[in-house]
N, C-alpha and C positions, 0 to 999 in steps of 0.2 A: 300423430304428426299433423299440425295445420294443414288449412287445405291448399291455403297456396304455394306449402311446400310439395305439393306432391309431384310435379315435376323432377323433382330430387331422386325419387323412390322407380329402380329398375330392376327387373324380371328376367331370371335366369332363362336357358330352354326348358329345366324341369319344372318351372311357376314358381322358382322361390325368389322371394323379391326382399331386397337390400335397398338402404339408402345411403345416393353420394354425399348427402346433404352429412352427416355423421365423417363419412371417411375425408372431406374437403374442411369440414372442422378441426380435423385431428393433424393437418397438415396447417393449420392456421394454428393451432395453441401449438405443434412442434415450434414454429417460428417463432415463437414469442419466447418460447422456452429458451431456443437459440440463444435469444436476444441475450438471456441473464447469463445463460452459461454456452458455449460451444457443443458439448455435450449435449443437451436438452434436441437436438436434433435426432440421437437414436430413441428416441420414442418411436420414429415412425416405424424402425428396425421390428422394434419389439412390438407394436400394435400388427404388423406383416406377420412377425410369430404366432401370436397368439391366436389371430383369425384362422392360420391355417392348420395350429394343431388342436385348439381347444373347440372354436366352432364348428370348421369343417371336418377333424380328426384325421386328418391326413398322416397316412403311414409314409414316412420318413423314408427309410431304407426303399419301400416301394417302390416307390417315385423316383426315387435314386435309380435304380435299377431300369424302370421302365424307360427312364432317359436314357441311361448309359448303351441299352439297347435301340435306341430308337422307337418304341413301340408307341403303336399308334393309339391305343386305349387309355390315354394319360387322364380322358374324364373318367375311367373307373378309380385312378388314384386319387381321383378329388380335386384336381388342380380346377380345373371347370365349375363343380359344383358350386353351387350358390354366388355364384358373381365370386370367388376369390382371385383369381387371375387378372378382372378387370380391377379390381379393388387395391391388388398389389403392385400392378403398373401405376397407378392412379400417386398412390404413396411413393413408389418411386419417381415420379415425375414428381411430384409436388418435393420432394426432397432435393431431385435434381437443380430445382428452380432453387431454392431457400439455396444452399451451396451456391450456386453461380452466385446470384446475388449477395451473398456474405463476400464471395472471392473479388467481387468487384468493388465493396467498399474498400477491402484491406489494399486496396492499388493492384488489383490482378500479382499478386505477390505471399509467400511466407514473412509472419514477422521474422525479424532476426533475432537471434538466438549467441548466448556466447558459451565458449568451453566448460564454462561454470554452471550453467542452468542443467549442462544435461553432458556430460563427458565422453560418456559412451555414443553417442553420434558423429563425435569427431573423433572417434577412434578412425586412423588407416589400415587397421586389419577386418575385413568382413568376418572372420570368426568370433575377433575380442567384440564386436559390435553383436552380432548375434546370443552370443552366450550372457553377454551382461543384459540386451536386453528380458530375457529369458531370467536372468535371476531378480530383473525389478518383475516380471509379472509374479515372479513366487513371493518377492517381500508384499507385494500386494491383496495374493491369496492371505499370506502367513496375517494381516491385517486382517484380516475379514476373520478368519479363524481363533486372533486374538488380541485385539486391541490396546496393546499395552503398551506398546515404546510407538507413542504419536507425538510428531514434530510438525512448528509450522512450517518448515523450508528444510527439506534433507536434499540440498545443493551443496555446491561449494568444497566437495572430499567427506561428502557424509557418508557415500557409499565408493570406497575405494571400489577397480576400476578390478574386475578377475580379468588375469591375463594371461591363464595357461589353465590347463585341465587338472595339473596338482593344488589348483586352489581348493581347500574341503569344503568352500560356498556351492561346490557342483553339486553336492547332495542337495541341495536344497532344489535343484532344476529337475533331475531323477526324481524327486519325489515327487513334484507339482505334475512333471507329464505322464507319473505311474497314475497318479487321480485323476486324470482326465484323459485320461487313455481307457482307463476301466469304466467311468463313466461313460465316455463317448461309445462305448462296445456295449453298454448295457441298454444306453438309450435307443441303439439303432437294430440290434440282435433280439435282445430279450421280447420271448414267447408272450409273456404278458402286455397286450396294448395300452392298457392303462398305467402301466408302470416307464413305457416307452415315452407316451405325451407328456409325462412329468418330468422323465429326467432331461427331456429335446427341451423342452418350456424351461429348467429350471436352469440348464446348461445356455441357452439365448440368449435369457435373462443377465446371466452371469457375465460371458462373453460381448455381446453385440456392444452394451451401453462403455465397454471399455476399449473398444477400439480404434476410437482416438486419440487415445494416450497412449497407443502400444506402438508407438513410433513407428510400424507397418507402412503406413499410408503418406507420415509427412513427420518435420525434427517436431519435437514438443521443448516447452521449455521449461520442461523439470526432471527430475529422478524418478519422485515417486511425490505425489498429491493425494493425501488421504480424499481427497474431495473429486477424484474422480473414480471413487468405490460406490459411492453412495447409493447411483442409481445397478452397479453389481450384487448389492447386498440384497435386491428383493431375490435375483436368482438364487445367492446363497439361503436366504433366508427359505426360500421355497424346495430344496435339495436336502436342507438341513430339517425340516417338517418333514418332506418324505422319508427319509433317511430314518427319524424317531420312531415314526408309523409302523415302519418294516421293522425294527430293532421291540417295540411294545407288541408286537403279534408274536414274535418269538422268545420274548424273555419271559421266564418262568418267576420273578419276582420282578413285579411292575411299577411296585411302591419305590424300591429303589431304584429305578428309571427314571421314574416319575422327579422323585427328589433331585437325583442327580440334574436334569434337566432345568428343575426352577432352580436348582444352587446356581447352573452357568446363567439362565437369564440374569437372578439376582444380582451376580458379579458384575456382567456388562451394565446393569442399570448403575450400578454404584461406579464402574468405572466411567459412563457417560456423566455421570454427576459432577463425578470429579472434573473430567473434560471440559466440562460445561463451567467449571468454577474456574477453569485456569484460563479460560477466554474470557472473563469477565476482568482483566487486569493483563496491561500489557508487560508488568513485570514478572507474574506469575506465570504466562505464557512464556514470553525467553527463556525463560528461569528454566521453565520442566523441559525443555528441549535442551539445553547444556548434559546431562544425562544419559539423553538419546544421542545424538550428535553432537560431543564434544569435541569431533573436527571441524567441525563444518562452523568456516570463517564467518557466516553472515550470523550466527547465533550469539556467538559473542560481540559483533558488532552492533546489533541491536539491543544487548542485554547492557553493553556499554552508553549507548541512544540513550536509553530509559535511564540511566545513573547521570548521565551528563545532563536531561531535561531535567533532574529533578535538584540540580545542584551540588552534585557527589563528583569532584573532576576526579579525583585521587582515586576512586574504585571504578571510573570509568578509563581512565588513561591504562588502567592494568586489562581492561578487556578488548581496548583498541589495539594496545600491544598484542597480542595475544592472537587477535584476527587479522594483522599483517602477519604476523610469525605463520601463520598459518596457511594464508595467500599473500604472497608476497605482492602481487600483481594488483591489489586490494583498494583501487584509490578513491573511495569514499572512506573507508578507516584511516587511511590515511590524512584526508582533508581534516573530517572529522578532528582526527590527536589531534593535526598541526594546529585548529581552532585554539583547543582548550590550553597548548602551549601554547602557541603567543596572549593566550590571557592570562597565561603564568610567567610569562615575560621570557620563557626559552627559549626565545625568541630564532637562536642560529639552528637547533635541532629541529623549531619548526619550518623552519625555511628549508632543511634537509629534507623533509617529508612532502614537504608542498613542489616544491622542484622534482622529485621524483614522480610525482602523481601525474603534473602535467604531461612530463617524461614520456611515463608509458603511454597517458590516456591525452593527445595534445590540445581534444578539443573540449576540456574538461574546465568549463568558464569560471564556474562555483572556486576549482581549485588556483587558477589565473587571479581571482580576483582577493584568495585569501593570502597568495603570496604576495601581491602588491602591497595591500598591507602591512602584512610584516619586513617589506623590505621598505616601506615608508618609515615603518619604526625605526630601524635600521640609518635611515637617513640616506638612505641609494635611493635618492628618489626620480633620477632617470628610469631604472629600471624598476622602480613599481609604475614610475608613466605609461613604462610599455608593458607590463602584465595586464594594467589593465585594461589598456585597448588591444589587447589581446585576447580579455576577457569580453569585452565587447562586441568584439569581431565575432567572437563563438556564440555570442548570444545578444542579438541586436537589443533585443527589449530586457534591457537589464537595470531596472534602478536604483539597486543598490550598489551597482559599481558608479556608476556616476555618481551618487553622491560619496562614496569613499573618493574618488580620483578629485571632484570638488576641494574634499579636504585636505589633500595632495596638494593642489593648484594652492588651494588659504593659505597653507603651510609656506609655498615660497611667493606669497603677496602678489599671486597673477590673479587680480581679484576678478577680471571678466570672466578668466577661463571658470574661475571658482563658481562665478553667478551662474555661469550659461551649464555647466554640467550639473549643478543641482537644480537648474530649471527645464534640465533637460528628464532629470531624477523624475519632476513633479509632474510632467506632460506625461511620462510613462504609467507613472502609479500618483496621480492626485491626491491619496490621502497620504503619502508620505511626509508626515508630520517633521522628520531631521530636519530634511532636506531645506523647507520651509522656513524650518528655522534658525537654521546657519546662515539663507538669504538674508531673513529680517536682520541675524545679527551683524550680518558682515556688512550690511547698506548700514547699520545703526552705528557702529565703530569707525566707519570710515567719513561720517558725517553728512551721509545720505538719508534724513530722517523722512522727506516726502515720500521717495522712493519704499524707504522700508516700511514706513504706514500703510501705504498702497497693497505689497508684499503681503502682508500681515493681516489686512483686512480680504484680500483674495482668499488665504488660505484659512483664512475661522468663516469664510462660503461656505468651503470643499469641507471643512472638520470643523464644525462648531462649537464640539466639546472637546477639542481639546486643552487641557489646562496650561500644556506649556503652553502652547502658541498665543493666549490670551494673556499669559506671561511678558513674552517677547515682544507683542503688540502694546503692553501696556508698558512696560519701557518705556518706547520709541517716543507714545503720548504723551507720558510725562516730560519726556524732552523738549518735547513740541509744546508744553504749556496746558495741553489740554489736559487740566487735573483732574474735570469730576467725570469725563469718559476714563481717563487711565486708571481712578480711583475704583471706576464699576467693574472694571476687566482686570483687576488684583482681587478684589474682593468674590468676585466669579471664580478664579481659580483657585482660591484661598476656600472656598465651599468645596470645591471636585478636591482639594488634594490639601488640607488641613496641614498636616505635621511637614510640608514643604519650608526648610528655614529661611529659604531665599525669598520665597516669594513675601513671609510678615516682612523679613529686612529692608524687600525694594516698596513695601508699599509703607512702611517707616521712612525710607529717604522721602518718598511723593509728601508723604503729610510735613516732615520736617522742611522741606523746601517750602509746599503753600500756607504754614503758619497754623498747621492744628498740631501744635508741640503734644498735647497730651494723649493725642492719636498715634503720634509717632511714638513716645516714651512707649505705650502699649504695647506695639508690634514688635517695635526694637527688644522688647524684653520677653514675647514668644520667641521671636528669632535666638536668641541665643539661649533661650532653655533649651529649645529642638537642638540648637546647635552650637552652644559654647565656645568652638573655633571658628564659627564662621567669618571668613577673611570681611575685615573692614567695618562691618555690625558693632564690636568693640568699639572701636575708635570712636561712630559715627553716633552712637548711644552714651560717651562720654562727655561729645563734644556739646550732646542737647542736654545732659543735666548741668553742664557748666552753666550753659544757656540758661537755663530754669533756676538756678539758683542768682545769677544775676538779678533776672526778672525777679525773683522773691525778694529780693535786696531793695531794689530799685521801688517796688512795692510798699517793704515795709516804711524805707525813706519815706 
């Protein structure tokens, strides 16, 4: 220890001497642990265990008793000995602290939690609440035991809900508290003290790091989280060593012990392998949770996510369906369908679903603002005016309802209300490129071309690569006369986005307007290779070989 830690360093009455410096650290990396995870706080739990049965050796039941009696020789039980008692208040206090202070960021409050994250807490019977929670502590043992049916999220009806004691899930509770009933009798009875420290240490371990998820203390917000076994598995891990130890002293063939043993490590390493391969892809994670929880609505709504991002509507609409069927209450699947129908133009069935979403959930913006939408399509465009300042209302800073409701305003020629709510889009979120660009065009159409230059040159500040908007901008220029800037800001985007057929076409009208015919003949004829239909390219590529062949004429004259 440095020297000028030794302030740190204090002295029991028998001269044995401890340092706080050590136990004031371990309350410092607990905090930090906190930070990543909530959990990460019962470390200090378990570093209290371990000082008082591994260093001190402290007889458990002893103690137990000499309390329950009152007796005044609690330093022959070790409680005193070597600084443990100051060292264990010490972690308690520091534990106390880190808690208040977590409780005061979260708004001196519990998050909220809904019926769906954890069902058995809003149970109104105290026994239906008791007995289920008692059967997640055993799926969480039965994990630890065997790793084989792992989900990202068992919410939702993954684990229907035991509601009477003829459910034959009861066996599974009788068995968890027959093993920790005999454990906890071995640990605190058994003759041997060295067998006792192990199984208190190994039982601690197991217990303490999971008692914030054991819903005891406060609601949590899930069923069951493989991710709060992790820091249980050293206890298991350390029971299950003891347990081999005592089973190879008494077995009479050891080889077959032996094996049997690396056969289950082997298993679990291939089974973590596997684990490990199916979180490296998030459709191979959804995927292997369908199997495990093929109730459980959020599974297939995310298995649906992943088929919808990747362009698949038709196998994804079958697993949105699927996750209302399942939670009817469901209104992100449902937003979701209603999406992928209105861009299948089912337009009335999606308005069925999007009305029902706000329905249940009212301040549900995202779903406000997709039904405006589709009742824009629809041509009710009062009432998508009011979806979505309704949408708005629920969420102030929304920029993409503004610019949809813009396009709303375009649509019936209110072109203020159109400018000011897509400038209201760009104040929100400044790279919002649409937005931007429906300004430039609607100032550019309505024969506001100052204005839209102005527009246009603001927003290639804020996004300077973007290829539309250099598009849009160079428009407006060429309208304005200015050909060899409108010419650099075609050609600039025509580098970022090559196979665009609009942009050779408008930079063939720039050149056919300022008299480089052969520049234009060039473009005009990418443009319709890219694009064959492109409206008006035809015409305007017809009308410059007339031209050209004039010119040859006139020439040859």
């Amino acid at each position: 220890m440095p020297k000028d830690m030794t302030f740190f360093i204090l002295t029991d009455k028998e001269g044995h001497t401890f340092s706080v410096f050590w136990v004031l650290m371990s309350v410092v990396l607990g905090a930090i642990a906190m930070l990543c995870k909530e959990q990460g706080i019962t470390i200090l739990g378990l570093n209290a265990v371990f000082d008082a049965l591994v260093i001190n050796k402290i007889n458990l039941l002893e103690l137990i008793r000499k309390l329950l009696y009152k007796d005044k020789s609690l330093e022959n039980a070790g409680l005193l000995r070597k600084g443990l008692l100051f060292r264990i208040t010490l972690l308690m206090c520091g534990g106390a602290g880190i808690l208040y202070i977590r409780w005061r960021i979260m708004g001196t409050g519990p998050p909220a939690f809904t019926e769906v994250d954890n069902p058995a807490s809003f149970a109104d019977s105290l026994f239906v609440r008791a007995i289920n929670y008692n059967y997640y502590y055993s799926l969480n043992a039965w994990l630890l035991l065997c790793p084989w049916w792992l989900c990202f999220d068992w919410s939702m009806g993954c684990i229907p809900l035991i509601k009477s004691v003829g459910d034959w899930r009861i066996i599974a509770l009788a068995a968890l508290w027959f093993c920790l009933i005999g454990l906890i009798c071995q640990a605190l009875c058994s003759e041997d003290s060295h067998k006792r420290r192990i199984l208190t240490l190994g039982l601690g371990f197991l217990i303490i790091p999971f008692l914030p998820a054991s819903n005891l203390f406060f609601r949590v917000g899930f069923v069951v989280a493989e991710r709060v076994i992790y820091l249980p598995s050293i206890g298991y891990c350390i029971l299950f060593t003891y347990g081999f130890s005592l089973l190879s002293k008494q077995a009479k063939k050891k080889k077959i012990l032996a094996v049997a043993v690396l056969g289950i490590l082997l298993i679990n390493v291939m089974r973590c392998a596997l684990r490990s391969s199916q979180w490296r892809s998030e459709e191979q994670l959804f995927r292997s949770a369908l199997s495990v929880c093929p109730l459980n609505a959020k599974v297939h709504y995310n298995v649906g996510k992943n088929l919808a991002d990747k362009g698949n509507q038709s196998a994804a609409i079958k697993y949105y369906r699927e996750a209302v069927r399942l939670n009817p209450k469901y209104v992100h699947a449902m937003n979701n369908l209603g999406n992928i129908l209105k861009e299948r133009n089912e337009l009335h069935e999606a308005e069925e679903l999007l009305s029902l979403a706000v329905q249940i959930q009212p301040d549900f913006a995202a779903a406000w603002m997709n039904l405006g939408i589709v009742q824009n399509s629809l041509r009710r465009f009062e009432e998508a005016e009011q979806s979505y300042w309704t949408a708005i209302k629920h969420r102030k800073k929304y920029p993409d309802c503004y610019y949809n409701l813009g396009r709303l305003y375009a649509d019936l020629n209110r072109h203020i209300d159109a400018l000011n709510a897509w400038r209201n889009a760009t104040v929100l979120k400044p790279e919002h490129s649409l937005a931007w660009n429906n300004m430039i065009i609607l100032l550019d159409n309505t024969g506001n071309l100052a204005q839209a230059e102005a527009v246009g040159r603001e927003a290639l500040e804020l996004i300077p690569n973007d290829h539309s908007l250099m598009f849009s901008l160079a428009n407006v220029l060429g309208k304005s006369q200015k050909y060899k800037e409108s010419e650099a800001l075609f050609l600039k985007a025509i580098k970022a986005n090559p196979n665009a057929a609009s942009y050779h076409g408008n930079l063939a009208v720039l050149y056919h307007r300022w008299g480089n015919l052969d520049l234009a003949k060039k473009h005009y004829e990418v443009s319709l290779k890219l694009d064959p239909m492109a409206p008006g390219t035809k015409e305007n590529y017809n009308l410059l070989r007339r031209k050209l062949e004039q010119l040859q004429k006139k020439g040859g004259a």
